[in-house]
N, C-alpha and C positions, 0 to 999 in steps of 0.2 A: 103367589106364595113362593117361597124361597126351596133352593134344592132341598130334598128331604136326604139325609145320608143314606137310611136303608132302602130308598125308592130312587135315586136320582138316574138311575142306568135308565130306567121305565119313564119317569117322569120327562128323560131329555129324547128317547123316541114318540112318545104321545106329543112333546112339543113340535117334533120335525115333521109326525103325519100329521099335524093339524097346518101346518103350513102347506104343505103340497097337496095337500086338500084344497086351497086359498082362503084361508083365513090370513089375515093382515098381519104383518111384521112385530107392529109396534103394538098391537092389543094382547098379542101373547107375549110380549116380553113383559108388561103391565103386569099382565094375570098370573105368571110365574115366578116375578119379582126380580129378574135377570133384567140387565142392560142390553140395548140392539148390537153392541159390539160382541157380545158373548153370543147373544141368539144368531148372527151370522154365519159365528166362529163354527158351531155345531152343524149349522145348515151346508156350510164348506165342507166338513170333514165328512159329514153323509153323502156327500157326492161324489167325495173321492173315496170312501173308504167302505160305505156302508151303515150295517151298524156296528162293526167293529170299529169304527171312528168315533162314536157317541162314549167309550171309554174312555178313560183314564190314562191319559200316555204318561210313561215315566219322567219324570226330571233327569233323570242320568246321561249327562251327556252325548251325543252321539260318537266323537272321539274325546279321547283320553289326552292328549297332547304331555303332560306331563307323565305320562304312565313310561317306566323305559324296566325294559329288558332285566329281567335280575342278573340274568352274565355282564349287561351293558353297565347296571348301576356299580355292579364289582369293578370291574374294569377302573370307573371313575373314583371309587374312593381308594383301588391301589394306588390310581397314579398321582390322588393329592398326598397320598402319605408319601408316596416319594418326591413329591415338588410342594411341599407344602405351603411357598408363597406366590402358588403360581393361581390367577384368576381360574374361569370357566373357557374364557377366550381362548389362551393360554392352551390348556388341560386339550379343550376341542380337536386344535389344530397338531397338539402333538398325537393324540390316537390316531385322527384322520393320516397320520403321515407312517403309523405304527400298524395301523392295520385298515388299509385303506378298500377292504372288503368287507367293511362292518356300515349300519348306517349308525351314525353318533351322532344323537341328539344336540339340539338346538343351544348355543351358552346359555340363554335363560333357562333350561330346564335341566344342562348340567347344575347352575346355580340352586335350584329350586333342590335336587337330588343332594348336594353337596349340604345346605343349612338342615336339611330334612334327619340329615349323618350328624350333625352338630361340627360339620367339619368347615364353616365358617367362622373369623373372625372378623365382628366388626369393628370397622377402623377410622376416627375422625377423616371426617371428606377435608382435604386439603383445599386452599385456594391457589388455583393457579394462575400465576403474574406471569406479565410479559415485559421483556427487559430490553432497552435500546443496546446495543454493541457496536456501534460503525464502524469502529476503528478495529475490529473483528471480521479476518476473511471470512467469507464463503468456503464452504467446500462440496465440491460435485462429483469428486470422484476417489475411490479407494487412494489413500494416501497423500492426500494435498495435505492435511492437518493429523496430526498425532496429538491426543491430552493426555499430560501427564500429572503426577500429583501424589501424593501420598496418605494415604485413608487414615486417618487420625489414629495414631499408635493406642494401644490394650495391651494388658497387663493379662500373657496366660498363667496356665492352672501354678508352673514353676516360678512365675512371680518374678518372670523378667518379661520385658516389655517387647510386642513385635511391632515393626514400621512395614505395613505393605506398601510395596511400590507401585503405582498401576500403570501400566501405559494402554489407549486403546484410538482406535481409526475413526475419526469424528463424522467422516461420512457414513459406514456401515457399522458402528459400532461395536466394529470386530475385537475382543477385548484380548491384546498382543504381550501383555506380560502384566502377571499378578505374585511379588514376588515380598516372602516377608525376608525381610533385613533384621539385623539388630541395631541398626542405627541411620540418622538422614544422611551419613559422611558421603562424599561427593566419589570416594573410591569403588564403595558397593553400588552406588548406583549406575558406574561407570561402566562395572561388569555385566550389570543386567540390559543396557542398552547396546553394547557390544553384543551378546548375544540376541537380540531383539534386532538390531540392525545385519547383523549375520543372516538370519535365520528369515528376512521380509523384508531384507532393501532399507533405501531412504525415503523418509515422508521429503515434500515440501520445505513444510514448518512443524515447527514442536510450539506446542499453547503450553504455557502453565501460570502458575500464580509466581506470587512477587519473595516467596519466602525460600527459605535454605534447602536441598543447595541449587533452584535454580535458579534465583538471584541475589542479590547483595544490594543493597542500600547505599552502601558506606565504598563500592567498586565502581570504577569507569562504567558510564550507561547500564549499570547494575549486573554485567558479568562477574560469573564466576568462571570456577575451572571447567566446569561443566558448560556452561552456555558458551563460553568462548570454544571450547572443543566443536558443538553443535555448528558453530560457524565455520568453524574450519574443514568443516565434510558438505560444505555446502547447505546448508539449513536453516532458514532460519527462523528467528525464534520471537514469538509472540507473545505477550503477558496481560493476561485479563487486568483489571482496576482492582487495586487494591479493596479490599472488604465488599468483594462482589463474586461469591465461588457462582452466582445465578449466569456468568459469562462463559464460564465452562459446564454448562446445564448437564447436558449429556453423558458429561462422564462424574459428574456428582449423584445424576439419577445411580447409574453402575453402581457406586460407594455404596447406597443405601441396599442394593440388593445384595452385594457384598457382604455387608453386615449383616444382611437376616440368613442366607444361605451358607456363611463361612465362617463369620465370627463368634455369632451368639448362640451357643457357646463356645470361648474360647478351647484351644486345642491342651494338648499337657505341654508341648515344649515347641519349638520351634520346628522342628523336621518336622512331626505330627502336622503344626499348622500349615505348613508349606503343600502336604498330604490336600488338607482341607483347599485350599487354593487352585490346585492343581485340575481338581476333579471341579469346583466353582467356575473356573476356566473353561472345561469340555464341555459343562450343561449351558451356561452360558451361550458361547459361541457355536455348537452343534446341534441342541436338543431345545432349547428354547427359542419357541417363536416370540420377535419382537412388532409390536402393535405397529411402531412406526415406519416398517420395513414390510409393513402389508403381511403380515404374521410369517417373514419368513426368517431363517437365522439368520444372525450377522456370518456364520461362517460361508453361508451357500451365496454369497455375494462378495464376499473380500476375494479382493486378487493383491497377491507380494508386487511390490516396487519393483520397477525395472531400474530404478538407482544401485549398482553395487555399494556394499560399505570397502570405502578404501581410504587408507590414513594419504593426505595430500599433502607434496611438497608447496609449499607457501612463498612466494616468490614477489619481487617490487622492481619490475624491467620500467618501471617511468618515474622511479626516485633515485635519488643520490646514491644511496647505500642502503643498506639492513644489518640490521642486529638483533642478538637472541636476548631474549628476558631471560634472566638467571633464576633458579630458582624461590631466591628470597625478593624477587618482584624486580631487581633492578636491569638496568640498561647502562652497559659500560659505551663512553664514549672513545675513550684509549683504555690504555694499560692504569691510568692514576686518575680519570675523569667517568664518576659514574648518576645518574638520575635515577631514583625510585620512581617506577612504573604502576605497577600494580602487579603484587604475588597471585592477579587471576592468570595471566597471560605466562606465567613462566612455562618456560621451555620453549612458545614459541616467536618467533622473526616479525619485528616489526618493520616498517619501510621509513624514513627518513628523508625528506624532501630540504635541499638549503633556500631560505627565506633570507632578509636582510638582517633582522636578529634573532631569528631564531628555526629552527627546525620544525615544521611538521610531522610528525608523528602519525603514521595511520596503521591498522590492525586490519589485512584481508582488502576491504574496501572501503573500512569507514574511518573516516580522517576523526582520531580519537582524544587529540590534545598538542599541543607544544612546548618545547623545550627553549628557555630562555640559553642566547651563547654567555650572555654573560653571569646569571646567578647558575645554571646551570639548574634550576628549579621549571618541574611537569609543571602545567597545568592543563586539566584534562577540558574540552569543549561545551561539558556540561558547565562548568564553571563558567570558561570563559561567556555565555550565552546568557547568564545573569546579570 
């Protein structure tokens, strides 16, 4: 016969004294209508327990694992309302570092505490691809590589348009200048890299993309005034593949969290947005841990260049002579004999090497074109190499 509800406490000790009497396993489980894995189950629990075994034990877990703290769950939905695109990962590691005499819960049950708050959004799962770059340094330590770039210009609340400028350390992801501009002119950016080289030395190399202003299409090996500057402080400069931002991975990931943490939404005007940037900057680089850095900041590992910034005289002790590019691009050869250059290099000293007809031309170190003596017509290396 099967357990009786109102009988079953009675019914499961008359079955355990009829067995320790010796009556047979398998003829009582028959006659009471239970399986020998359950008639065992009861004969185990009388041995350990008694007849307080032959009860009921609760289903309720014996721990709670996701149970936390009502101070601890406050805790965690202050600090996503103050980081609100920040994971559980993320959230974890910054209390651990805020009050590291609390125990805080495990990221999956930060997570579980956080959608429980409705303080989850879910977000299409990206695919993520992996991209060849060989012709792409390495970089292993603060400051070999600096990427730069500019976060695709918006239109704030005053309905003029901001340009942030970003620069950041491609090894530690230390994010070194986030600056809006009102425009890509090669002037404003010149002053944010002055103060960004002021203020942390020289990288290496400077990455960026193939567009204005750090490079030219239509310019010798695609300088501009600003790339040619870059080389003239010793640096130099490296350009992902055109329509491939996936080559400067690391600092496109930055743009996206840029735009959730500082631009959306935009600021009222331009000082306001710069407000917004600034403090982007501090959480950034101080208060968020990053995955790939073993959750610690990019600030707690960036160290400044031991490179000064210093403007250098530009000198050609193994050519013929030198001459200044003027600043409408030209190169005079006398007083009444003059060559168009290129308007990237004005202001500075090119080297001039004599040939049988014609002049070598080189910029710093790289031999950039020659000058015919008799038309008195550049043509620049990349040409001649066609």
């Amino acid at each position: 016969m099967p357990w009786l509800e109102v009988n079953k406490l009675e019914l499961r000790k008359t079955f355990v004294l009829r067995l320790l009497q010796g009556e047979h396993m398998t003829d009582l489980c028959r006659e009471y209508g239970i399986s020998r894995p359950t008639g065992y189950k009861f004969l185990t629990r009388f041995k350990e327990y008694g007849f307080r075994g032959l009860e009921d034990f609760s289903r309720r877990p014996h721990t709670s694992p996701n149970k936390v703290d009502p101070f601890i769950e406050q805790l965690l939905i202050d600090m996503k309302g103050s980081y609100p695109t920040w994971g559980p990962k993320k959230i974890k590691v910054r209390l651990e570092t805020l009050y590291p005499f609390l125990s805080i819960p495990a990221a999956s049950t930060i997570g579980t505490v956080l959608s429980r708050n409705g303080l989850v959004i879910s977000k299409t799962r990206r695919i993520k691809r992996t991209y060849l770059s060989s012709q792409l340094s390495p970089s292993s330590h603060p400051n070999d590589i600096w990427c730069i770039d500019y976060k695709g210009q918006f239109k704030m609340k005053d309905n003029t348009y901001c340009y942030p400028l970003t620069i950041s350390d491609h090894n530690t992801r230390f994010l070194i200048a986030c600056e809006a501009l009102h425009s890509t002119s090669q002037n404003e950016a010149v002053e944010v890299f002055k103060t960004s080289f002021n203020n942390f030395g020289l990288p290496d190399i400077i990455r960026s993309d193939n567009g204005s202003p750090f490079a030219s299409s239509s310019k010798i090996y695609g300088l501009t005034r600003l790339s040619a500057w870059f080389l003239s402080l010793g640096i130099k400069i490296e350009r992902i593949d055109p329509g491939h931002p996936e080559q400067n991975g690391r600092h496109e990931r930055m743009h996206r969290t840029l735009k959730y943490d500082a631009i959306n939404p935009p600021a009222d005007n331009i000082l306001q947005q710069q407000e917004k940037f600034d403090s982007y900057l501090e959480i950034y680089n101080f208060e968020r841990p990053h995955e790939a850095l073993n959750q610690q900041t990019p600030g707690s590992i960036y160290k400044k260049s031991s490179k000064k910034y210093e403007e250098r005289n530009i000198e050609y002790p193994n050519h013929d002579f030198s001459k200044k590019i003027d600043d409408k691009g030209f190169l005079w050869i006398d007083s009444r004999k003059s060559v168009r250059i290129s308007k990237s290099l004005n202001g500075y000293h090119v080297g001039l090497k004599e040939q049988e007809k014609q002049w070598l031309v080189t910029f710093l170190k790289y031999d950039i074109g020659v000058i015919s003596k008799d038309s008195l017509k550049f043509e620049s290396m990349e040409s001649l190499d066609q």
